[in-house]
DRENVO-754286 format. One line per 5 residues: their letters; for each residue z, y, x of N, C-alpha, C. Coordinates in pm, 1 decimal. Layout:
REM DRENVO-754286
a = Z Y X Z Y X Z Y X; ...
REM end
This chain:
REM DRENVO-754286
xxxxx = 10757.4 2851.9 -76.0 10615.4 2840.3 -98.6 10543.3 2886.2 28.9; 10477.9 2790.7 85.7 10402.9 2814.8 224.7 10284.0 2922.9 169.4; 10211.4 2994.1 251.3 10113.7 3072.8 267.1 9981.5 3011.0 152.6; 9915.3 2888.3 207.1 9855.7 2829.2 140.3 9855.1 2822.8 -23.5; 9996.7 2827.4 -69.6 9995.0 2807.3 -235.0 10036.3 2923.9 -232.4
xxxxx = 10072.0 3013.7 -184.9 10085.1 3145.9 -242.6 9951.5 3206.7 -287.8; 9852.4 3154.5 -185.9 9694.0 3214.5 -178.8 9640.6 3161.0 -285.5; 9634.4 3032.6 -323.9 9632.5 2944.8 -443.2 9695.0 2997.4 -602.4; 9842.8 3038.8 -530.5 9852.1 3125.1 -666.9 9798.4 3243.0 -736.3; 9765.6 3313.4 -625.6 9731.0 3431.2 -652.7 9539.4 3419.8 -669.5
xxxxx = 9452.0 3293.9 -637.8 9338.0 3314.7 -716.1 9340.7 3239.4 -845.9; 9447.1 3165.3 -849.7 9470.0 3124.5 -1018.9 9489.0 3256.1 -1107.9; 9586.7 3333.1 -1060.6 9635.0 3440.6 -1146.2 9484.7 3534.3 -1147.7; 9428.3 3569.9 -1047.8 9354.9 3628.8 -1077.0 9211.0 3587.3 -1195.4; 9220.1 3447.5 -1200.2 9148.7 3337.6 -1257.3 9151.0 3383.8 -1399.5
xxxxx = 9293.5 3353.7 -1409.9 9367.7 3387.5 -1531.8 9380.4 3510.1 -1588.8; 9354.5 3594.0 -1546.9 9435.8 3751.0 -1588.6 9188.3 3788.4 -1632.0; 9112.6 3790.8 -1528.7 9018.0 3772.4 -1593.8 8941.2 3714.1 -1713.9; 8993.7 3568.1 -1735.1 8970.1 3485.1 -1820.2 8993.2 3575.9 -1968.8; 9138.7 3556.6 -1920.7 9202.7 3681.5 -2096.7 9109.6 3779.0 -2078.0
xxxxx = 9079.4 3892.0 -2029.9 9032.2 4034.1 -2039.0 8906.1 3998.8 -2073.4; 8788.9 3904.4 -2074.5 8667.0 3869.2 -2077.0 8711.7 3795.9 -2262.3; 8747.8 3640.9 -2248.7 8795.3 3628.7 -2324.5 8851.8 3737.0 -2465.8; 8964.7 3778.6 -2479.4 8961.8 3808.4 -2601.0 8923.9 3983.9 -2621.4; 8815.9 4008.5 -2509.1 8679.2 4175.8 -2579.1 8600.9 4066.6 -2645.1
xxxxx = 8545.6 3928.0 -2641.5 8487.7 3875.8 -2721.8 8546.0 3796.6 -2816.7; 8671.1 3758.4 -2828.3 8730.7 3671.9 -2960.3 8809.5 3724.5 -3055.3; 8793.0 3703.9 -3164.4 8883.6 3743.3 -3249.5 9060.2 3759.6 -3228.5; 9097.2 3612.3 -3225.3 9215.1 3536.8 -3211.4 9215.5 3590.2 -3034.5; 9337.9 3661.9 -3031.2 9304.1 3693.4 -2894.8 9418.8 3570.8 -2821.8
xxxxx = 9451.8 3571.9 -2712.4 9546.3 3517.8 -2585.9 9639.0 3571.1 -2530.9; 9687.3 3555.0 -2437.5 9805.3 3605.6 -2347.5 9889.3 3494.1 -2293.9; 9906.6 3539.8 -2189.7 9971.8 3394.6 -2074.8 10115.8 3420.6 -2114.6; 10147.0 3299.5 -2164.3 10292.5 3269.9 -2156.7 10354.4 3250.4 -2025.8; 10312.3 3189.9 -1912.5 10366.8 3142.6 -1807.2 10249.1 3057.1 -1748.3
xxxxx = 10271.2 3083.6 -1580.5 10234.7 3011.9 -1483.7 10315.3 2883.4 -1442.9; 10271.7 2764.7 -1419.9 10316.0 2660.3 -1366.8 10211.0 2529.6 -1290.0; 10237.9 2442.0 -1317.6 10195.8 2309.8 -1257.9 10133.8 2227.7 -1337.1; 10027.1 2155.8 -1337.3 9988.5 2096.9 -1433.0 10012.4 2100.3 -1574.6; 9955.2 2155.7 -1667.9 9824.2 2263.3 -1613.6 9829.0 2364.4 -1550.0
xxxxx = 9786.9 2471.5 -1506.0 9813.8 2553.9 -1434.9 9897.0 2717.7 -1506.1; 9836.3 2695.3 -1599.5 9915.1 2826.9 -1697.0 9903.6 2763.3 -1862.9; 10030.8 2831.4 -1922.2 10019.4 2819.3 -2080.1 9974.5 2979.8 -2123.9; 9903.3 2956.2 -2228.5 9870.7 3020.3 -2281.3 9869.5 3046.8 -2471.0; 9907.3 3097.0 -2500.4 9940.5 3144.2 -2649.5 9851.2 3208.3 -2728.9
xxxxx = 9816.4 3180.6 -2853.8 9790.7 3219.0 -2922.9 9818.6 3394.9 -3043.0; 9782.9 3443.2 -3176.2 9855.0 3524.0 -3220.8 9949.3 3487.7 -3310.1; 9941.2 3326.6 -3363.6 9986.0 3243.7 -3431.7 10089.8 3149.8 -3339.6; 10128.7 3217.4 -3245.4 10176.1 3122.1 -3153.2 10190.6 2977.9 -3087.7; 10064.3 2954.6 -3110.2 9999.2 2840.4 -3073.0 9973.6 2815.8 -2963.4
xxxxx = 10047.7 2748.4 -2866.3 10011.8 2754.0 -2703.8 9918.5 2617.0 -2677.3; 9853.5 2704.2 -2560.5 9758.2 2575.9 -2519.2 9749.9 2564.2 -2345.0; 9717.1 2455.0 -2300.5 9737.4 2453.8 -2140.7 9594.6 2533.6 -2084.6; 9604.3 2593.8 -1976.0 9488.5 2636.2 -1875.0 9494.1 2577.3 -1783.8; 9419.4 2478.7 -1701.2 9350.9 2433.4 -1582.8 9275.0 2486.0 -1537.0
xxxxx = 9266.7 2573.6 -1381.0 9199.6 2654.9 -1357.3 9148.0 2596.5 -1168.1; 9027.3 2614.8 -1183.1 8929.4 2576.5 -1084.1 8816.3 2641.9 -1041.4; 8820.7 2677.4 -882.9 8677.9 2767.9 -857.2 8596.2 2703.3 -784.5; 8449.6 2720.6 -788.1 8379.2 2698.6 -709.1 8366.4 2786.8 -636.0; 8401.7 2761.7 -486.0 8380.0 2890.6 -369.6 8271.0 2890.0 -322.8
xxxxx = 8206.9 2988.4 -254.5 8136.4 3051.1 -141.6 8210.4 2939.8 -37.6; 8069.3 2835.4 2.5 8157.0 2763.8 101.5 8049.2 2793.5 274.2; 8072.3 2697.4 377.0 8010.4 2740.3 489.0 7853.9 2664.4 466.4; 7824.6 2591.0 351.2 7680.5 2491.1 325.7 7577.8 2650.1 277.1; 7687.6 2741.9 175.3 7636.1 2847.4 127.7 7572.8 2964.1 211.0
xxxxx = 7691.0 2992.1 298.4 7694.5 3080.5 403.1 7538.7 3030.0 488.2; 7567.1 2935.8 514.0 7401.7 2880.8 616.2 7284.1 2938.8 501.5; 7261.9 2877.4 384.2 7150.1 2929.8 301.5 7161.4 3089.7 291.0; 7264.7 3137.8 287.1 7237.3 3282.5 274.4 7166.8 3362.2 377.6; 7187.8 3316.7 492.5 7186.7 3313.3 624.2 7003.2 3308.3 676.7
xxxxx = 6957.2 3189.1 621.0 6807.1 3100.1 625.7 6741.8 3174.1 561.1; 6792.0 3280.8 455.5 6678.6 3288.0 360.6 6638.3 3443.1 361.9; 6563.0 3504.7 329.2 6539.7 3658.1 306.0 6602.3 3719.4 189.8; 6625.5 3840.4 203.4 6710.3 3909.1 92.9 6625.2 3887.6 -114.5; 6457.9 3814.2 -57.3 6390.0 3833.1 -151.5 6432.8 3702.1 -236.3
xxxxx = 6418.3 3602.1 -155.9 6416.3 3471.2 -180.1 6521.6 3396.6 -243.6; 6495.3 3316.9 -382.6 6626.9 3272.9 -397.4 6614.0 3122.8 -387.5; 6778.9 3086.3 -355.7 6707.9 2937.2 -312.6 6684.4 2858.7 -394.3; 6626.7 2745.0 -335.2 6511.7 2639.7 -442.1 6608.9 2558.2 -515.9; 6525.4 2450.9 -616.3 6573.7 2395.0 -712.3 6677.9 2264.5 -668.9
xxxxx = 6649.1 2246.5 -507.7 6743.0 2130.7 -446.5 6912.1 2186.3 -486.1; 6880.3 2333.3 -374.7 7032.7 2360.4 -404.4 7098.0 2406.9 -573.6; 7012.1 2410.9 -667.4 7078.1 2475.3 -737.4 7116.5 2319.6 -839.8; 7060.5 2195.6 -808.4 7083.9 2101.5 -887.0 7220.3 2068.0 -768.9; 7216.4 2092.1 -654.7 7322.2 2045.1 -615.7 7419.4 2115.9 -692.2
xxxxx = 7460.7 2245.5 -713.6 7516.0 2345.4 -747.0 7582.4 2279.4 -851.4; 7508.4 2237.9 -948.6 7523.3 2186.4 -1109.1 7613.6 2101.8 -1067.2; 7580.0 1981.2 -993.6 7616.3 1856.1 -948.6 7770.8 1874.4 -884.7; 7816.2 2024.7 -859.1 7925.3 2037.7 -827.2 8002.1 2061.0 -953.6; 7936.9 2094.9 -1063.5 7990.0 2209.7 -1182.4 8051.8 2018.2 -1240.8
xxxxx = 7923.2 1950.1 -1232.9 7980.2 1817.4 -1314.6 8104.1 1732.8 -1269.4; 8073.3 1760.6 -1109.8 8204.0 1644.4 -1018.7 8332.0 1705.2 -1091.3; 8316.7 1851.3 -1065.8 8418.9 1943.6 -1099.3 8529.4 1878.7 -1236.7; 8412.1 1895.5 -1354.3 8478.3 1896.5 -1479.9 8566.0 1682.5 -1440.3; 8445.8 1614.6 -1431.1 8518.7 1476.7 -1452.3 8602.6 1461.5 -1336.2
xxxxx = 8623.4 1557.3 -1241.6 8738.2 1502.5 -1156.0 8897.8 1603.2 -1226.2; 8896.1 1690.7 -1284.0 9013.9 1746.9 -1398.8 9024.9 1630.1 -1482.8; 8918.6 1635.8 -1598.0 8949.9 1501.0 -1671.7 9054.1 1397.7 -1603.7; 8992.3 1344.2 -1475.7 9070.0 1231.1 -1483.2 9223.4 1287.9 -1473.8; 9221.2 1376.9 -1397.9 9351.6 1460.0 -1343.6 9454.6 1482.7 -1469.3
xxxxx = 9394.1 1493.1 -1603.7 9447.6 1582.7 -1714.5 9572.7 1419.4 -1721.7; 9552.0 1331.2 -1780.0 9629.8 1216.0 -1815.3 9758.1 1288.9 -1745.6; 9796.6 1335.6 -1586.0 9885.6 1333.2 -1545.1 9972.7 1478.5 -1583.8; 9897.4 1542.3 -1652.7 9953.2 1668.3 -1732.1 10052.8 1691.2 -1847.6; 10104.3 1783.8 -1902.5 10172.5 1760.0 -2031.1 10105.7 1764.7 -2125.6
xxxxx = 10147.7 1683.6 -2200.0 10061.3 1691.9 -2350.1 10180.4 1773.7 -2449.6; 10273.4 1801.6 -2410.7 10314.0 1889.6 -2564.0 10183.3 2015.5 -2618.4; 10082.4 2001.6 -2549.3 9977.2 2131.6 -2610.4 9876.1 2102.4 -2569.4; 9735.6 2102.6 -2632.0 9571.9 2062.0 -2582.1 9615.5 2154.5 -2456.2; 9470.2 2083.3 -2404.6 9446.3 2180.2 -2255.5 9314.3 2234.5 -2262.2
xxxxx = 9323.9 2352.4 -2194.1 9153.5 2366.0 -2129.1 9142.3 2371.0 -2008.6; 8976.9 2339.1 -1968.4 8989.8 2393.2 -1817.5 8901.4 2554.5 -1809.5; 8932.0 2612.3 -1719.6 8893.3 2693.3 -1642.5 8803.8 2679.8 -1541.3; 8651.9 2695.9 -1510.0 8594.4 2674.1 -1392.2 8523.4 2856.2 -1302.6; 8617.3 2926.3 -1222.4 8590.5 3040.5 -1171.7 8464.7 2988.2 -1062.2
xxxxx = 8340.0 3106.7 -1122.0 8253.5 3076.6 -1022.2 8261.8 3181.1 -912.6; 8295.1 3133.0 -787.0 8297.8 3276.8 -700.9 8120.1 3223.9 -583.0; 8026.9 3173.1 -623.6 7948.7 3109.6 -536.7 7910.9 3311.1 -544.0; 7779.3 3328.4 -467.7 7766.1 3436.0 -385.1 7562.1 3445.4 -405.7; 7532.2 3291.2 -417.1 7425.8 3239.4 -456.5 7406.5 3171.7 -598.4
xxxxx = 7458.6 3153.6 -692.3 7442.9 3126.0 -809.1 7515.0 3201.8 -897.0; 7444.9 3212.2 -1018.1 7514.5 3297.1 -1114.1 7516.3 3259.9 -1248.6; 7535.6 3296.1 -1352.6 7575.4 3252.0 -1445.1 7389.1 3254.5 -1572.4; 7287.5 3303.1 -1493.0 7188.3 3244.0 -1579.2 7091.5 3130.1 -1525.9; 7162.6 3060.2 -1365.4 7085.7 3015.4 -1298.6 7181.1 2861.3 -1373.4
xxxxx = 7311.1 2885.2 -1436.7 7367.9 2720.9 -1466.0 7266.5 2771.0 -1610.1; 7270.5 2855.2 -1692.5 7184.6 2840.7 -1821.3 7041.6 2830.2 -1827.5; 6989.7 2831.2 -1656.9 6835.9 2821.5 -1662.5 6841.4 2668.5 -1620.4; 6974.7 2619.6 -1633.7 6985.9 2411.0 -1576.0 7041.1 2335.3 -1632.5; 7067.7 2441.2 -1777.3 7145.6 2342.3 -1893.0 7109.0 2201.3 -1934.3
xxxxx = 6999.8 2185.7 -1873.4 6943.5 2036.9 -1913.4 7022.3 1918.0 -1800.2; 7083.8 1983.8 -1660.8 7129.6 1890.1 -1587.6 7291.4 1885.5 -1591.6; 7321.2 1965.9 -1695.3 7469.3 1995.0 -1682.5 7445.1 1854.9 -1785.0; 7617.0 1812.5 -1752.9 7618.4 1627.7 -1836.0 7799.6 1702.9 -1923.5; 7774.9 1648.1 -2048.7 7864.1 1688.0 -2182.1 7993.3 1676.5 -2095.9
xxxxx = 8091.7 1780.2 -2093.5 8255.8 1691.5 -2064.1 8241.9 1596.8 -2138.2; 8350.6 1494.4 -2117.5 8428.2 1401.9 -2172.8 8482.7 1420.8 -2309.1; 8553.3 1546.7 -2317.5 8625.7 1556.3 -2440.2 8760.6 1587.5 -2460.5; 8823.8 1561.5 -2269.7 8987.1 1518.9 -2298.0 9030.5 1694.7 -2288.0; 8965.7 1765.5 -2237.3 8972.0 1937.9 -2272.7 8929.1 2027.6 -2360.7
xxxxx = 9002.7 2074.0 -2459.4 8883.5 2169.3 -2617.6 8798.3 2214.4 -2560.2; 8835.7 2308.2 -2429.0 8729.5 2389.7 -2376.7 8699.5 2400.9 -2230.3; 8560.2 2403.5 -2220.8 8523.5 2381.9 -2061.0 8463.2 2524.9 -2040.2; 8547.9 2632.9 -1991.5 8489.5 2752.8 -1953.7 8423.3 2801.4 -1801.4; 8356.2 2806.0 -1800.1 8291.4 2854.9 -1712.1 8295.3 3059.2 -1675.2
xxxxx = 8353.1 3104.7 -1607.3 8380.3 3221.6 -1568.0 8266.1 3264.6 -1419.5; 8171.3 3358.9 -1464.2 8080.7 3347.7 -1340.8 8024.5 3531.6 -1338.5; 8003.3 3577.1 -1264.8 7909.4 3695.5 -1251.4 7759.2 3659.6 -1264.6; 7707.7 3734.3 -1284.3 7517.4 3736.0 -1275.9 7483.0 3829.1 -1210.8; 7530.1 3837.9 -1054.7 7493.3 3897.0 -969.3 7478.1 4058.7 -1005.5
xxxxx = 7587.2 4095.8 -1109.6 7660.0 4227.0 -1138.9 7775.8 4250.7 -1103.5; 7818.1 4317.8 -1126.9 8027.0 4341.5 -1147.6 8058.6 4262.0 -1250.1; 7999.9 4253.3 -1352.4 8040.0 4234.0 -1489.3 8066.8 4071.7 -1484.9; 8184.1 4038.6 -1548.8 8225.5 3831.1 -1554.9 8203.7 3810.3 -1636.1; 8118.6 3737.6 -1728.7 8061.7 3636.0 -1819.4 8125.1 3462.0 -1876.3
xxxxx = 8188.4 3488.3 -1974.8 8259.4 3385.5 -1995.8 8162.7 3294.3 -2112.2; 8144.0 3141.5 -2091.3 8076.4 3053.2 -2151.7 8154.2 2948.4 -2202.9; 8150.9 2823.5 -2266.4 8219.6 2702.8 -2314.0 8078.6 2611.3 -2280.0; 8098.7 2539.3 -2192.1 8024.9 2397.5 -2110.8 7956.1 2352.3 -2273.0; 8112.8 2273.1 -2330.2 8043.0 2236.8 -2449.9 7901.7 2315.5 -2509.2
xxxxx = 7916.5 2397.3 -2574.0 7810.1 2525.6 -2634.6 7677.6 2473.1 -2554.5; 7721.3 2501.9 -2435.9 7571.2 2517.9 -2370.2 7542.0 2381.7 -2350.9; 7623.6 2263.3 -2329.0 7491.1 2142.5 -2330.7 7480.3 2080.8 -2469.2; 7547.8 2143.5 -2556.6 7497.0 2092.1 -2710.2 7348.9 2133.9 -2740.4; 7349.5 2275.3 -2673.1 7243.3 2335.0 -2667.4 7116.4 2286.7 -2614.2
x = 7154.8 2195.5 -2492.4 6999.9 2203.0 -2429.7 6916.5 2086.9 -2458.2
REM end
């Protein structure tokens, strides 16, 4: 394993090992990773032993970000261009997994995972844009979204939920 997927592995795992700890302080039915692998990216189990796939995906802090952080004053947050772009990444995001999922295993539903590590968006700025977020598809139970709100604290959502909502 070259450098590259080791680095890869290790922000999946970290993806993952958050997801659970956020995840089941709020669910009943709690989780636990059976195993890391390849399409999907981790299984995950149930208390009923019910496994299901994890697909896990971040949006980074990229160098488009770095420039706006850069442009702007510590007061200022940026305008409604970048944050529909923002969305517009959250959507490419989900329908480019979708298509991806077909090539996955189906012995178990899947979900995806979307880790937000942006630096400039947070997790009430996608719920203050729920109107531009567009429904998954369907081919995943759950479209989670994992994001800070510019605390320590990670905030876990289901895509679905929130654009049924808006």
């Amino acid at each position: 394993m070259n450098r590259h997927e080791m680095e890869k592995k290790a922000l999946e795992q970290t993806a993952i090992d958050l997801f659970l700890e956020v995840y089941n302080r709020n669910h009943e039915s709690s989780l636990s990773l059976v195993r890391q692998q390849e399409k999907p990216d981790s299984v995950l189990e149930d208390q009923m032993h019910h496994q299901v796939g994890l697909e896990v995906t971040h949006l980074f802090y990229d160098s488009e970000e770095a420039r706006l952080m850069m442009a702007r004053s510590e007061f200022l947050k940026p305008g409604a261009e970048e944050l529909e772009s923002f969305i517009k990444v959250i959507n490419d995001r989900v329908r480019s997994k979708e298509d991806k999922l077909k090539d996955y295993s189906h012995e178990y539903p899947c979900m995806l995972l979307i880790r937000n590590l942006s630096l400039l968006f947070g997790m009430s700025d996608v719920l203050g844009r729920k109107d531009v977020l567009q429904l998954p598809g369907g081919q995943f139970t759950h479209v989670w979204l994992l994001s800070r709100d510019f605390t320590p604290d990670w905030l876990l959502i289901d895509l679905y939920d929130i654009v049924r909502l808006a």
